[in-house]
N, C-alpha and C positions, 0 to 999 in steps of 0.2 A: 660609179653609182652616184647620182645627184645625191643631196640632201633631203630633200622633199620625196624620192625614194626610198633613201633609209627608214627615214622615219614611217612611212606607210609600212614598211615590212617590220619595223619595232612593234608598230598599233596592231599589226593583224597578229602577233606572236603574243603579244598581250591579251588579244581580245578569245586567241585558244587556249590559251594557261586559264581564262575567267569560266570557258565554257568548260573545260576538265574538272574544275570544280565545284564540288555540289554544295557542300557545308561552309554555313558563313562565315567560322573559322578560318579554312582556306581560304576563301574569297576575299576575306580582309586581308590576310597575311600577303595574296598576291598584289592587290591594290599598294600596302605598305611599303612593298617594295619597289614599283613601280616608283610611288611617289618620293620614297626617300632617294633614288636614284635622280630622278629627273629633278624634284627641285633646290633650286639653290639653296643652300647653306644646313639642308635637311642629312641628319647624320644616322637619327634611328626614329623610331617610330613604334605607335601603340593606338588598337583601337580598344574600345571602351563600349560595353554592350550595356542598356536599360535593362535589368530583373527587376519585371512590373511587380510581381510577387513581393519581395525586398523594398522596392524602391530604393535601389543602388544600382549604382554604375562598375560593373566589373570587367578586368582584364580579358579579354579572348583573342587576341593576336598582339604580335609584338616581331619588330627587324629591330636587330641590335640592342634589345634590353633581354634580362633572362625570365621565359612567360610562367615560370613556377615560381619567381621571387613575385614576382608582378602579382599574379594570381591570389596573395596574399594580402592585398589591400585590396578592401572593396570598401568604395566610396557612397557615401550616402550621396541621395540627389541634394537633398537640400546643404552638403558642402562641397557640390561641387564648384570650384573656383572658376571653371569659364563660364556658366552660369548667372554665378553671383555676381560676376566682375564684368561680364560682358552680357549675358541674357542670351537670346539665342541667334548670335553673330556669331560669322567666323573672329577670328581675333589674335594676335599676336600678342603671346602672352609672354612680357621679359621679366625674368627673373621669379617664377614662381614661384620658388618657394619663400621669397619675402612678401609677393601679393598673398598668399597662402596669410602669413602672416598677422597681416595688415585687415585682413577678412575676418581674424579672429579662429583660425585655422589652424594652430598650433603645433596640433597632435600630429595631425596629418600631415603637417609640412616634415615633422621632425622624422615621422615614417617613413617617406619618400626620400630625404636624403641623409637615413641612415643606409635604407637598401639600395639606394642608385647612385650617391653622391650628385655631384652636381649638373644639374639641369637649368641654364642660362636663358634658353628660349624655348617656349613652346608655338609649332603652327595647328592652332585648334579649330575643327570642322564640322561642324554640327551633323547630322544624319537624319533626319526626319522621315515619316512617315504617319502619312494620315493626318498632319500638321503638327506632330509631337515629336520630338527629340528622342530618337530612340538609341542613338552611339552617338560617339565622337572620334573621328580620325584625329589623330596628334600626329605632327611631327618635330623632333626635336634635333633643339643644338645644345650637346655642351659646356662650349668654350666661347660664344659668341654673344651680349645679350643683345646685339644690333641685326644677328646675322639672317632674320625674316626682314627685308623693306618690302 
């Protein structure tokens, strides 16, 4: 089987795993996977939902991190660190939790890697809809702060 075969038959097994799913939960978590598999140096991954209500960014899918420690931090908008550090670009983000830091982010940083240890890079993806930010796909590396080029 060529190459350009496999991969059509990956896309089309991908594209029935999205329609089996109806809740954006699952839908994220599929997408997650996908992406942590496919791109390079991508080792786990977390999407990050808008509660307009709140105005916080909370956990609702997660590959390779645990989504009930996660679930546990809900981030306000206004500290969200790709945001503040990037605006609404995708962005590679090394070493968060010293940009965390640096942002005046303290608490936050000190949350994230009590419950996760450490997190060297993040690949962060903005989500829009209606021209507004409504998630953000991450993907991350632990051991790498080079390992998004």
């Amino acid at each position: 089987m060529s190459t350009a075969d496999h991969q059509c038959e990956h896309l089309v097994a991908f594209l029935r795993e999205l329609n089996r799913n109806r809740d954006l939960q699952s839908l994220a978590r599929v997408v997650l996977e996908q992406a942590v598999s496919l791109v390079p140096g991508a080792q786990r991954g977390s999407f990050m939902l808008l509660d307009r209500d709140e105005d916080c960014f909370q956990f609702r899918a997660a590959v390779g991190w645990p989504l009930q420690k996660l679930r546990q931090v809900v981030v306000p908008s206004s500290q969200l660190l790709q945001q503040l550090a990037f605006g609404d670009r995708p962005a590679i983000v090394r070493e968060p939790y010293k940009l965390d830091r640096e942002h005046g982010l303290h608490a936050l940083a000190e949350s994230f890697q009590t419950l996760f240890g450490p997190v060297r890079a993040i690949l962060s993806m903005p989500v829009f809809f209606e021209g507004t930010i409504i998630a953000y796909l991450n993907l991350d590396n632990i051991e790498d702060p080079d390992s998004f080029q």
